[in-house]
Z-matrix of the N, CA and C atoms (Angstrom, degrees):
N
C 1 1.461
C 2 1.526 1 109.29
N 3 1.160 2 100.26 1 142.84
C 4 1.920 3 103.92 2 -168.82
C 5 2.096 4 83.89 3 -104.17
N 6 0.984 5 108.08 4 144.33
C 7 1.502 6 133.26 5 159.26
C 8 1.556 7 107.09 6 -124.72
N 9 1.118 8 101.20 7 148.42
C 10 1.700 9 119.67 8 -172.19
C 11 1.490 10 86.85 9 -143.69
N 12 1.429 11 116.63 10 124.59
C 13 1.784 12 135.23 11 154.62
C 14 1.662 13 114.90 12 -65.84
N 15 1.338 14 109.60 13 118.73
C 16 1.663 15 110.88 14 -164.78
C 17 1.956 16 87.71 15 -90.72
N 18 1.270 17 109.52 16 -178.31
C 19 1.344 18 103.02 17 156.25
C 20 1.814 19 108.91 18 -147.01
N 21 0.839 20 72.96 19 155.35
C 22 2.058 21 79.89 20 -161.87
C 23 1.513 22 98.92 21 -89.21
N 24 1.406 23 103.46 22 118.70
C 25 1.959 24 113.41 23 -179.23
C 26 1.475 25 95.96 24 -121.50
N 27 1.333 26 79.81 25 144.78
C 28 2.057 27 83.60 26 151.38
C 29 0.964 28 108.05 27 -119.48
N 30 1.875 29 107.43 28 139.42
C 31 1.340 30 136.78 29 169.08
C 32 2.034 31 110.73 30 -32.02
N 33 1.175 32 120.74 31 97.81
C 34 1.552 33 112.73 32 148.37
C 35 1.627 34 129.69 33 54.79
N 36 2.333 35 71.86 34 -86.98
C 37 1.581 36 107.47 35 -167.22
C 38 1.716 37 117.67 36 -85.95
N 39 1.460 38 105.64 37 -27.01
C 40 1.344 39 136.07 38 164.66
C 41 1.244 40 130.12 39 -111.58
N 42 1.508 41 140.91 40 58.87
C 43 1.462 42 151.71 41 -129.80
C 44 1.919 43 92.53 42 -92.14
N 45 0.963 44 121.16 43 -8.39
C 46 1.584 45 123.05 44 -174.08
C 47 1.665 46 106.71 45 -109.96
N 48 1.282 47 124.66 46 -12.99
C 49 1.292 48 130.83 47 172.73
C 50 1.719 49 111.21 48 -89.42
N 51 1.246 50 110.88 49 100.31
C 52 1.618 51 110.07 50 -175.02
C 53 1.476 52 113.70 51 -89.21
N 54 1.181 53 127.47 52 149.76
C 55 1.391 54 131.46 53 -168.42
C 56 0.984 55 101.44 54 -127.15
N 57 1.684 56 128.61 55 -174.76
C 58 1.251 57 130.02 56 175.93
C 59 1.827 58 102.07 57 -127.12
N 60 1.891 59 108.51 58 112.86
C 61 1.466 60 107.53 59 179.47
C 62 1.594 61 98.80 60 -122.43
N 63 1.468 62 109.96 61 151.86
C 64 1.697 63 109.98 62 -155.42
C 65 2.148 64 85.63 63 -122.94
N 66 1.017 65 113.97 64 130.24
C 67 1.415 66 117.72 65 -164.07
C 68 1.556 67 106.83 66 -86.01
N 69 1.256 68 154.36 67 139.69
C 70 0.783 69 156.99 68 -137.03
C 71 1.665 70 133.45 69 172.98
N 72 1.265 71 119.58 70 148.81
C 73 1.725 72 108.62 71 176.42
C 74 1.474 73 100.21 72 -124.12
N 75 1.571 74 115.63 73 124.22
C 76 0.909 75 138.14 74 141.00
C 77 2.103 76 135.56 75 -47.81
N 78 1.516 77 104.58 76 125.68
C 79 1.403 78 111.81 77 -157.68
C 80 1.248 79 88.65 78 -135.55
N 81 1.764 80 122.03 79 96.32
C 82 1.449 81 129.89 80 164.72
C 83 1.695 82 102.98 81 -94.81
N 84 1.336 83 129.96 82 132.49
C 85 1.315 84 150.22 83 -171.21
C 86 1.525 85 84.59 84 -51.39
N 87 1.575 86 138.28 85 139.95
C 88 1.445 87 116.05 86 153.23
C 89 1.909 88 115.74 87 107.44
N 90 1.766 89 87.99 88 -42.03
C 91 2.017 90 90.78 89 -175.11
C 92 1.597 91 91.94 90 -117.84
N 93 1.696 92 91.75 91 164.93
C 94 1.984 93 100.05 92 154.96
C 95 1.419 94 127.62 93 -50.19
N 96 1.067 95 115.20 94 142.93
C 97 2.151 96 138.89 95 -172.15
C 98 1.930 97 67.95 96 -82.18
N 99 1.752 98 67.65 97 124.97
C 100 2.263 99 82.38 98 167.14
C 101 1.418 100 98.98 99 -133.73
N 102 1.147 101 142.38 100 141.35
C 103 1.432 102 142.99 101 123.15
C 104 1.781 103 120.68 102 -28.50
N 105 1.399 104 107.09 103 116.38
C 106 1.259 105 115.73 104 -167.31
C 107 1.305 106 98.53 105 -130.00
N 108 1.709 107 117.40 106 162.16
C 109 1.506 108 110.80 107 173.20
C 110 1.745 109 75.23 108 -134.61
N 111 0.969 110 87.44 109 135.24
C 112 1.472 111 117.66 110 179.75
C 113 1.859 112 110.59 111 -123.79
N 114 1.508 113 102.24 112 120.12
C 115 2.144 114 114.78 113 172.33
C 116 0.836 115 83.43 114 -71.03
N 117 1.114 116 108.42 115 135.91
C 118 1.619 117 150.80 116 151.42
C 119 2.264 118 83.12 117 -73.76
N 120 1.307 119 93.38 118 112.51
C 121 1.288 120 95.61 119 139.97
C 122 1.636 121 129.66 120 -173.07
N 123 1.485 122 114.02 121 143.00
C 124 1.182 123 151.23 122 -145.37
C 125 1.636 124 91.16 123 -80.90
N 126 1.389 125 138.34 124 -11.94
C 127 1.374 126 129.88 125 -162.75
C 128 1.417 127 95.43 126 -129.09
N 129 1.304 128 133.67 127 10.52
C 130 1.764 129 132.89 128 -176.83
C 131 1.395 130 106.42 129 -110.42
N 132 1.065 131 134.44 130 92.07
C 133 1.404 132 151.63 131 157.54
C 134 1.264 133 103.72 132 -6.35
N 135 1.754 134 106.44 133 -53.46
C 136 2.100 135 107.27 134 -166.33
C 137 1.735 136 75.93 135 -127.49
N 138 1.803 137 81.24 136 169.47
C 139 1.511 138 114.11 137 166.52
C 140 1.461 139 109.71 138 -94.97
N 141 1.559 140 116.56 139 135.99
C 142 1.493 141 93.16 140 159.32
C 143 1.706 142 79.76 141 -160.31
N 144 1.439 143 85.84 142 -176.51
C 145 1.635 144 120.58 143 -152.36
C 146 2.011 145 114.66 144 -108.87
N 147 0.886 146 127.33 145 62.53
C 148 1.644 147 144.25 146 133.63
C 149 1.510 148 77.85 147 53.51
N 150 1.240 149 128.09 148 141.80
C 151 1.566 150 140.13 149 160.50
C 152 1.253 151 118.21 150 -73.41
N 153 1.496 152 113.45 151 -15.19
C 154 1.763 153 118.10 152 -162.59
C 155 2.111 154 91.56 153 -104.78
N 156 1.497 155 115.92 154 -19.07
C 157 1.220 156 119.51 155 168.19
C 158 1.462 157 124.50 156 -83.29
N 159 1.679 158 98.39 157 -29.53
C 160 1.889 159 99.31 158 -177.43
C 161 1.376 160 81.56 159 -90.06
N 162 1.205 161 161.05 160 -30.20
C 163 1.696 162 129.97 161 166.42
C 164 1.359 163 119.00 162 -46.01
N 165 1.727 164 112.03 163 -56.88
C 166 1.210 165 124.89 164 -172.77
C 167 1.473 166 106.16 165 -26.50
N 168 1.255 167 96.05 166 -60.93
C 169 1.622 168 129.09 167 -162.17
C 170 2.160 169 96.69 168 -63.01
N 171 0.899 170 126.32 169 -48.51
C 172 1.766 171 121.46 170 162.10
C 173 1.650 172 86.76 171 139.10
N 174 1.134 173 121.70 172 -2.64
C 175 1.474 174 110.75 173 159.33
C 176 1.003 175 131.48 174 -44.86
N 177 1.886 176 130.69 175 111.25
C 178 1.346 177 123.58 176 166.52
C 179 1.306 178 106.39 177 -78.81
N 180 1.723 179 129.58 178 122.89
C 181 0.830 180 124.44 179 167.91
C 182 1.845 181 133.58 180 -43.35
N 183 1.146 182 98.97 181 -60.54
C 184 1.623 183 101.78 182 170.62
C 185 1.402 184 123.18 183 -44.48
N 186 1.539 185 112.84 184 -35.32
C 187 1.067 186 102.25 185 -166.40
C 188 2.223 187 116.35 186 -87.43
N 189 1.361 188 96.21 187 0.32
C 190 1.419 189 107.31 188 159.65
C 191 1.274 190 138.54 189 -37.90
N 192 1.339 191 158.00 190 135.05
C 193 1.398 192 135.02 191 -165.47
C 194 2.027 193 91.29 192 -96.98
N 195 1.384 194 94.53 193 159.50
C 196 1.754 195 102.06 194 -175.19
C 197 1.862 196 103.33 195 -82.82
N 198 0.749 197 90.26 196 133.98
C 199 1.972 198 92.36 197 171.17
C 200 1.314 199 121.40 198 -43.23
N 201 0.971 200 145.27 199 125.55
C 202 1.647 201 125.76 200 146.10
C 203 1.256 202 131.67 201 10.93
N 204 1.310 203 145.57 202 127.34
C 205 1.804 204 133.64 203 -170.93
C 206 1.346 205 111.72 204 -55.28
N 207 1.685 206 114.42 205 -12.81
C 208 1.328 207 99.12 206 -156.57
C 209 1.355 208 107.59 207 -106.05
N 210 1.622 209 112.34 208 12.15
C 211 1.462 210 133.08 209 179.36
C 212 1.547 211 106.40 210 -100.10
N 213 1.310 212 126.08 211 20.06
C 214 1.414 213 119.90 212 167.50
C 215 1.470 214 112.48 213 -64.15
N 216 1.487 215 123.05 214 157.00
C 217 1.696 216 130.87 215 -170.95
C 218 1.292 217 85.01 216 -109.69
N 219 1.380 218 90.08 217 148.36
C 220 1.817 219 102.42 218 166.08
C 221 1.676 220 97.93 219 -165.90
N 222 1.312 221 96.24 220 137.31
C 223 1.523 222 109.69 221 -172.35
C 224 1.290 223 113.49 222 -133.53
N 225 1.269 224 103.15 223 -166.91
C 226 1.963 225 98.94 224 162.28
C 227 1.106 226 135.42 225 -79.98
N 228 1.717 227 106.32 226 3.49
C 229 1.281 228 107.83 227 168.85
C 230 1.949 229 108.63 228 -108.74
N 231 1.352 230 107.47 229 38.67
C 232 1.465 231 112.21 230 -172.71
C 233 1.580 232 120.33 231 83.85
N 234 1.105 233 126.63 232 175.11
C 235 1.649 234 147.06 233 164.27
C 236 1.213 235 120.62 234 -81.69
N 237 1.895 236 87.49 235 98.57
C 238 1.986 237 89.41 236 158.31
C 239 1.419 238 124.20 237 -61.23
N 240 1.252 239 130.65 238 121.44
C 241 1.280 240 121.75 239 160.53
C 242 1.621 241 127.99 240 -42.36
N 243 1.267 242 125.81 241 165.27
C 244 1.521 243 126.78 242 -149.77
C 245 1.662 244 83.73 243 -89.28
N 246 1.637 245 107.74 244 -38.18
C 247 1.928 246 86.90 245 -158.74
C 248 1.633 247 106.05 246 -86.60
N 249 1.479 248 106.42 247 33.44
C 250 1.584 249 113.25 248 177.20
C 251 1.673 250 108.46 249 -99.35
N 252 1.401 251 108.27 250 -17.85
C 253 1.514 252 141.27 251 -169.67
C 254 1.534 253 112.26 252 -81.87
N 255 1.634 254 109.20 253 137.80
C 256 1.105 255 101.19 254 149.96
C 257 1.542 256 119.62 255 -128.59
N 258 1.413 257 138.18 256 -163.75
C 259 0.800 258 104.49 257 -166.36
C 260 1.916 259 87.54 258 -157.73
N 261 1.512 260 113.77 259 151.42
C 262 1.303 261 116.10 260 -156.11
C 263 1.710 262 102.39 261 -140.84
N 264 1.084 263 143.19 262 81.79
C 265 0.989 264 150.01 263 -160.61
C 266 1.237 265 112.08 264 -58.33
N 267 1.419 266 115.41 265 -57.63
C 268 1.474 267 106.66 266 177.75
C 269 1.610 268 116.84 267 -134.34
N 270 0.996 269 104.98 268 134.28
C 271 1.782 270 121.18 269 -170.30
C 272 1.929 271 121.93 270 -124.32
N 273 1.038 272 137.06 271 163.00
C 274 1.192 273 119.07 272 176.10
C 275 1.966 274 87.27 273 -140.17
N 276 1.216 275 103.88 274 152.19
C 277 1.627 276 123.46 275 166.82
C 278 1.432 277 119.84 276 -124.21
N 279 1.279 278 126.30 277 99.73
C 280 1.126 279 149.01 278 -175.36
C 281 2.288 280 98.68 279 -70.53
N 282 1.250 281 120.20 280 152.10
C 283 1.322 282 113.62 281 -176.91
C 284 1.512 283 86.85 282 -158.94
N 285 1.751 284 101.76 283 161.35
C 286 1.160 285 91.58 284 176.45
C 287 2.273 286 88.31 285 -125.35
N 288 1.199 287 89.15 286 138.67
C 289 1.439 288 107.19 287 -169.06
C 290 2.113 289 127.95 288 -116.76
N 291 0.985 290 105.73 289 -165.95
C 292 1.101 291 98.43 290 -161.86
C 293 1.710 292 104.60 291 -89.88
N 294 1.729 293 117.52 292 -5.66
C 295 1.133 294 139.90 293 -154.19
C 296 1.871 295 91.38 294 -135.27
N 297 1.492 296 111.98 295 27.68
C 298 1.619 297 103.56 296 -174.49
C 299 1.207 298 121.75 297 80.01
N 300 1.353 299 126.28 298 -140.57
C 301 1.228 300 126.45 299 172.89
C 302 1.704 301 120.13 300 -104.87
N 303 0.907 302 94.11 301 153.90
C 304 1.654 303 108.75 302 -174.24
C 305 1.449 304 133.55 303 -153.40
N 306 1.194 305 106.07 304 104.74
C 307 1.510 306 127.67 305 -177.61
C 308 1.424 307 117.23 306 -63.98
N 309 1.218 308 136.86 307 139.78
C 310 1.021 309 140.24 308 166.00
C 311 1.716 310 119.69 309 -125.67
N 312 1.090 311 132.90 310 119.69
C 313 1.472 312 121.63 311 161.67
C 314 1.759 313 111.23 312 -66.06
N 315 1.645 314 89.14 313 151.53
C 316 1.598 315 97.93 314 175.25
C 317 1.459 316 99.98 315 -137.54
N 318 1.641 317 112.44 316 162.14
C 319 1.411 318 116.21 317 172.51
C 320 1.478 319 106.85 318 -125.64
N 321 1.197 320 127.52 319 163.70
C 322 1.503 321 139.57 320 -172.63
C 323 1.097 322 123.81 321 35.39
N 324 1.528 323 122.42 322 57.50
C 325 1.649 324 107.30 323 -178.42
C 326 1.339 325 91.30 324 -100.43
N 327 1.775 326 112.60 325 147.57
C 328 1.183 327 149.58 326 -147.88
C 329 1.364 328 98.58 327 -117.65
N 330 1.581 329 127.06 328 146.46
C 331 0.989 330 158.34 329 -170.01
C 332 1.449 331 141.81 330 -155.95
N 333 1.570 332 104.63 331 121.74
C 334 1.435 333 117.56 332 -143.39
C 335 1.858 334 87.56 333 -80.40
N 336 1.399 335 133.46 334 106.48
C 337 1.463 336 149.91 335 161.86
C 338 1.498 337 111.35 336 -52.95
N 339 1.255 338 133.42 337 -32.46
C 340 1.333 339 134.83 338 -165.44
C 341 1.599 340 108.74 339 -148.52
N 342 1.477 341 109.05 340 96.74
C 343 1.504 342 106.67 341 -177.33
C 344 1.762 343 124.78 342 -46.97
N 345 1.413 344 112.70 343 -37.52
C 346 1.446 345 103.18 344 160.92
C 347 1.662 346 109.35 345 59.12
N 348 1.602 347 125.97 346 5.73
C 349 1.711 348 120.74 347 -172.13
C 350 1.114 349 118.97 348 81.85
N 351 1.060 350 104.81 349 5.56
C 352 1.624 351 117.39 350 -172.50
C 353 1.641 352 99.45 351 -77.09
N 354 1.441 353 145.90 352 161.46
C 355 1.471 354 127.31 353 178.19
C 356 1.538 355 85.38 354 -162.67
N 357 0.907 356 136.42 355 50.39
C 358 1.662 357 163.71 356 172.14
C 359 1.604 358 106.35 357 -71.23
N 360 1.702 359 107.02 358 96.55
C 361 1.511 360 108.38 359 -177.44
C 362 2.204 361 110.43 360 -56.55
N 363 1.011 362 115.89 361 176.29
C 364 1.361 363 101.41 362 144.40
C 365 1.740 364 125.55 363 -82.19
N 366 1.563 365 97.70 364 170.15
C 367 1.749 366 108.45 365 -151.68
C 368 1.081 367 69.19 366 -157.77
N 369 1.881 368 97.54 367 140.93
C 370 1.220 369 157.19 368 127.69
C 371 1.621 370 116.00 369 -67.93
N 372 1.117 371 134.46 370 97.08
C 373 1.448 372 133.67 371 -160.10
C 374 1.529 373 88.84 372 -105.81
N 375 1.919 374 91.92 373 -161.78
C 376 1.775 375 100.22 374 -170.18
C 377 1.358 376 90.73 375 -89.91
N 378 1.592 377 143.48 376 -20.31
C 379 1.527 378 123.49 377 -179.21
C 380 1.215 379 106.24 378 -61.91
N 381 1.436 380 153.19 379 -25.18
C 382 1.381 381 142.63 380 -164.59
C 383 2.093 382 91.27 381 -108.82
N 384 1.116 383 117.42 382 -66.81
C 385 1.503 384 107.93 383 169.50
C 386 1.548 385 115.35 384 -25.72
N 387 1.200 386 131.51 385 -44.31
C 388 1.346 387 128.51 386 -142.28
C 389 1.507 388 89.07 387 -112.14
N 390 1.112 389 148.15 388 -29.84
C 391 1.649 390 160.63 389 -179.81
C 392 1.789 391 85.31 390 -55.74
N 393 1.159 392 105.60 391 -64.89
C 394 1.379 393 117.63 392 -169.14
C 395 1.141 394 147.01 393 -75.73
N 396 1.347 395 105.40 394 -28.92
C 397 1.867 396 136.41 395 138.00
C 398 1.876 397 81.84 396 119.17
N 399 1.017 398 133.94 397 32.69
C 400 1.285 399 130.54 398 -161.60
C 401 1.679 400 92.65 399 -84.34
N 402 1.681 401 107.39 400 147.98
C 403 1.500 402 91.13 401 179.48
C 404 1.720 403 77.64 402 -140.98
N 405 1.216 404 112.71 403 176.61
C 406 1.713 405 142.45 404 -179.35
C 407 1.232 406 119.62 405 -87.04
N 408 1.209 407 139.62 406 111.70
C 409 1.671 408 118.62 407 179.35
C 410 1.688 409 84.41 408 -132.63
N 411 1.874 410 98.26 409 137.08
C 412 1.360 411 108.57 410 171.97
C 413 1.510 412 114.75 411 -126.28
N 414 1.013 413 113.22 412 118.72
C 415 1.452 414 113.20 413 173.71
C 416 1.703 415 104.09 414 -109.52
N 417 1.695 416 103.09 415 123.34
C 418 1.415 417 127.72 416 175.24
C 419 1.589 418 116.90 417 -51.97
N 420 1.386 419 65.57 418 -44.35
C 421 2.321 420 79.37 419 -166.83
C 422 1.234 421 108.73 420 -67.94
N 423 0.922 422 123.06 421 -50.69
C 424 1.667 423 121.98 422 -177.19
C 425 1.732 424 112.10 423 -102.87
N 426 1.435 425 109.79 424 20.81
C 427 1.406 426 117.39 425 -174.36
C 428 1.566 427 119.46 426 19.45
N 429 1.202 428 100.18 427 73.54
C 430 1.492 429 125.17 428 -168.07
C 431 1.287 430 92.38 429 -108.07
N 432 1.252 431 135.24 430 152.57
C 433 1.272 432 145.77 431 141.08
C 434 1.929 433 117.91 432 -145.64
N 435 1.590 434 107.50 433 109.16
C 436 1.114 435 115.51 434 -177.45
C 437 1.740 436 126.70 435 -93.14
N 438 1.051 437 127.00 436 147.65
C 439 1.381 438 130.52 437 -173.62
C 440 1.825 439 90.97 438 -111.05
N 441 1.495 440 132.71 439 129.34
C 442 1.286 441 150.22 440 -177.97
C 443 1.067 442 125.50 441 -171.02
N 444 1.856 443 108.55 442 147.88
C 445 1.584 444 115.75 443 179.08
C 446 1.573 445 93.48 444 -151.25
């Protein structure tokens, strides 16, 4: 069983609301291996990658191809449109785990092209969790939060 150590942040805008983000380096075919912290979250349909990280990384946003129509985001704060999107076919996420390090391939992570106010960390959604059988375990008491499959 692989375990991955999450680490509990608070959001920015809400510094007392802790989340669970799992630390990581990002491997796009083409750009520089970056260290990324990527939310773990359980309510995002897709994974995708923070606009201020696919720069980091030497990504021009625009010049990205747009996803498929049927890869539009929509959350609780409404539906991004598709030509706000970019779209990244293949990616790998490197972690460091209870078994060393461990690579994973990913497919379609999505990318916000036009910040628009948006301030949207990167996410690990249920398409890369669920590929992988990866599930969440949180323990309160010792404010643990684990990433495992």
């Amino acid at each position: 069983m692989v375990k991955i150590k999450c680490i509990l942040r608070g959001d920015p805008s809400r510094p007392t609301v802790k989340r669970p983000y799992v630390a990581s380096s990002i491997r796009i075919p083409g750009y520089t291996s970056k260290p990324v912290l990527f939310l773990i979250d359980t309510g995002s349909e897709m994974s995708f990658l923070s606009p201020t990280d696919a720069e980091s990384i030497g990504i021009i946003l625009d010049d990205l191809p747009s996803p498929p129509p049927f890869l539009q985001m929509c959350g609780v704060g409404g539906l991004i449109p598709n030509y706000q999107l970019g779209f990244i076919k293949e990616y790998y996420t490197k972690f460091v785990s209870n078994n060393g390090l461990f690579e994973v391939p990913g497919e379609n992570l999505v990318v916000l092209k036009q910040d628009n106010g948006y301030k949207l960390p990167s996410v690990l959604g249920v398409d890369f969790l669920s590929k992988y059988g990866f599930t969440l375990s949180l323990d309160h008491g010792r404010s643990v939060v684990e990433l495992g499959n």
